[in-house]
C-alpha positions in Angstrom: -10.1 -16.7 -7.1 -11.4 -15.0 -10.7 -8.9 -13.6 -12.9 -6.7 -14.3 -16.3 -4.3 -16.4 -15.0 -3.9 -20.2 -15.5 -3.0 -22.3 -12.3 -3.9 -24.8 -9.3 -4.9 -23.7 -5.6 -4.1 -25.8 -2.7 -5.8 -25.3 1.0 -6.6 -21.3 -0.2 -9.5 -21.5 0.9 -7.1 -21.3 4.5 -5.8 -18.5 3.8 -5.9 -15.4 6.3 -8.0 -18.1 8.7 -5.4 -17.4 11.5 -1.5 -16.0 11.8 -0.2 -20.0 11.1 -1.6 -19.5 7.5 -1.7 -16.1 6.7 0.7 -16.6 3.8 -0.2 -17.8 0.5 2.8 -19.6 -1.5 2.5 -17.9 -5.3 5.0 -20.4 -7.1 5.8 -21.7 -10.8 8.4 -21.3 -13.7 9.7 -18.3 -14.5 7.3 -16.1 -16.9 4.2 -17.9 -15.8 2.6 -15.1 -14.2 3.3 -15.3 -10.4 4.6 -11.5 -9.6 1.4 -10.5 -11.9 -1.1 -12.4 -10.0 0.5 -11.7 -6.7 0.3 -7.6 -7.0 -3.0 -8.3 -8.5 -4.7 -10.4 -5.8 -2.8 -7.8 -3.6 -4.2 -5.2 -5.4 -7.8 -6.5 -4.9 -7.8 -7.2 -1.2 -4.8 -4.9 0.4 -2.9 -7.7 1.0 1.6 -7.4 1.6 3.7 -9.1 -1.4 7.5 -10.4 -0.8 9.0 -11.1 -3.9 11.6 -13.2 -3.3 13.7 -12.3 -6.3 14.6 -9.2 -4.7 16.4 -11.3 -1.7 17.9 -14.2 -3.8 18.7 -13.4 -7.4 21.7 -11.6 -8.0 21.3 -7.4 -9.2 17.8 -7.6 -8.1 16.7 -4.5 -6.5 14.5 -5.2 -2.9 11.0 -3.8 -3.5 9.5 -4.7 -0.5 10.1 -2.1 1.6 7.3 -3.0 4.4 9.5 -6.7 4.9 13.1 -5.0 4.0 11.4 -2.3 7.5 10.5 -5.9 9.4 13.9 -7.4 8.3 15.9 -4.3 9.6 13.8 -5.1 12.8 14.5 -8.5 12.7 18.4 -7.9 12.2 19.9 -4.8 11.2 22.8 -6.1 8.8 20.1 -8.4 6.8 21.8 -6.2 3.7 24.9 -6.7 4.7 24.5 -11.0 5.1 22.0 -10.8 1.5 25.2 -8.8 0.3 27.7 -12.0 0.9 24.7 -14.3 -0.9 25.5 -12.5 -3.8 29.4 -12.2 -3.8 29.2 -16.4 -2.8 26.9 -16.5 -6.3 29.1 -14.8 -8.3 32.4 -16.3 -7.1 34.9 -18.1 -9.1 34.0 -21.8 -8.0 37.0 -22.8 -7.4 37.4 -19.8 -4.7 38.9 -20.8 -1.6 36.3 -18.9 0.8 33.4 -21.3 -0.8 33.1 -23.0 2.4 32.2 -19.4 4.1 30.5 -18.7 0.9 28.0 -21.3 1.3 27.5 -20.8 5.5 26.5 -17.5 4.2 23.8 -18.5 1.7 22.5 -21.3 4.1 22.6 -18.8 7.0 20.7 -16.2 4.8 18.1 -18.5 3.6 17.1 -19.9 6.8 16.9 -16.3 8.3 14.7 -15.2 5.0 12.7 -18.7 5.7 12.3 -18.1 9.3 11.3 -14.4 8.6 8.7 -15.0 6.0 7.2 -16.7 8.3 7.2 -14.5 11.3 5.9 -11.6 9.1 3.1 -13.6 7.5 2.4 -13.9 11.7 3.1 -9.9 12.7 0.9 -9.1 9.6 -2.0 -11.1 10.8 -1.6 -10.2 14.2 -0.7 -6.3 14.4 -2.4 -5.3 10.6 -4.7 -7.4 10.5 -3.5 -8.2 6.8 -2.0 -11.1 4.5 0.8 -11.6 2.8 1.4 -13.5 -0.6 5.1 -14.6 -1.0 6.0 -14.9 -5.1 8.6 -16.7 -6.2 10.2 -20.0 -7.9 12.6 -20.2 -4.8 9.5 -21.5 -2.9 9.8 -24.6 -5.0 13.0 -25.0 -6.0 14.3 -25.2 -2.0 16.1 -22.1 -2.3 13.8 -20.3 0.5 11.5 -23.1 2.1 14.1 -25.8 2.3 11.8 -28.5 2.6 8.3 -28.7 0.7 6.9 -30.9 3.1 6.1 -27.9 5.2 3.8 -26.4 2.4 1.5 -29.6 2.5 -1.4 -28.2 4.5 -0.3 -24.2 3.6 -2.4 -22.2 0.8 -0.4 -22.6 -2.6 -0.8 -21.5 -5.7 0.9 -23.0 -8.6 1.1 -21.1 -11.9 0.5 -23.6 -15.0 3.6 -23.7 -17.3 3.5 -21.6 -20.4 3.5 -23.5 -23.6 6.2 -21.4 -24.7 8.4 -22.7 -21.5 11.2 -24.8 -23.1 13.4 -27.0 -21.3 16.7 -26.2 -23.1 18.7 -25.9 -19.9 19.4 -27.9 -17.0 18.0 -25.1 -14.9 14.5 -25.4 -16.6 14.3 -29.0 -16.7 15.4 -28.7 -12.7 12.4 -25.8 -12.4 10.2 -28.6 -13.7 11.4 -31.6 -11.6 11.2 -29.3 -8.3 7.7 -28.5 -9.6 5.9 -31.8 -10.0 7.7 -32.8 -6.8 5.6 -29.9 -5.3 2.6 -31.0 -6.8 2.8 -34.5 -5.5 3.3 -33.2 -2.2 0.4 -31.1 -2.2 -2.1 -33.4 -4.4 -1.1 -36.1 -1.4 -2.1 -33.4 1.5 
């Protein structure tokens, strides 16, 4: 794939082969690049992008309004379950509805999980499109709870900026999750 953007391809030359792996995995730190090479990979073959921020980080707004139709399809109160996500991530922690708070994030990943990956299959089958799914919740196993399943799946990786600094136990977590990834995939 030619453009600007720094970062390592796994098994794309798969992608769009059949409905099993019509989605390409656009993953990496934050400000590396991924929603920018997503819309413009999009852009250039008329391809569907999920961002996943819009479904997992609190006060983001869902773009994707051909998935949020799918998810509506899927299950009418997906709003209503991503809506408890965010209360449970912006609760005091010691709340005592944490236990319900996290049965409502694990129920609401595996249903964004599960319905990733039947869209990436409707897509295929019915619009005869692909999809690229952006996000660092694809390695950090916020979305796809175990990376194992991305071992044979087309993957990008964006390269981590040089201005990326590991001053947080988040970011040094970001990097952990991704070199995990990497091993996964260089293995596969």
């Amino acid at each position: 794939m030619k453009n600007n953007y720094s970062y390592t391809e796994y098994h794309t030359d798969t992608w769009g082969d059949n409905s099993f792996f019509n989605i390409l995995y656009i993953t990496g730190v934050p400000g590396s690049g991924k929603t920018s090479l997503a819309y413009q990979l999009a852009e250039d073959n008329d391809d569907y992008v999920i961002l996943l921020d819009a479904y997992v980080d609190v006060g983001s707004a869902p773009e994707n309004v051909v998935f949020n139709e799918f998810l509506t399809n899927l299950r009418s109160d997906w709003q209503s379950l991503r809506q408890a996500v965010f209360e449970a991530f912006t609760a005091e922690p010691n709340s005592d509805k944490l236990p319900q708070y996290t049965l409502a994030i694990r129920t609401w990943l595996d249903f964004l999980e599960s319905a990733v990956i039947r869209f990436g299959v409707n897509a295929y089958n019915v619009y005869d499109k692909r999809v690229i799914v952006d996000g660092v919740q694809i390695m950090d196993h916020t979305v796809i709870y175990d990376i194992n399943f991305l071992k044979d799946k087309p993957v990008i990786i964006m390269d981590t900026p040089e201005d990326f600094i590991e001053n947080s136990a988040q970011n040094t977590a970001w990097l952990a999750d991704l070199a995990a990834l990497k091993k996964v995939l260089d293995e596969s």
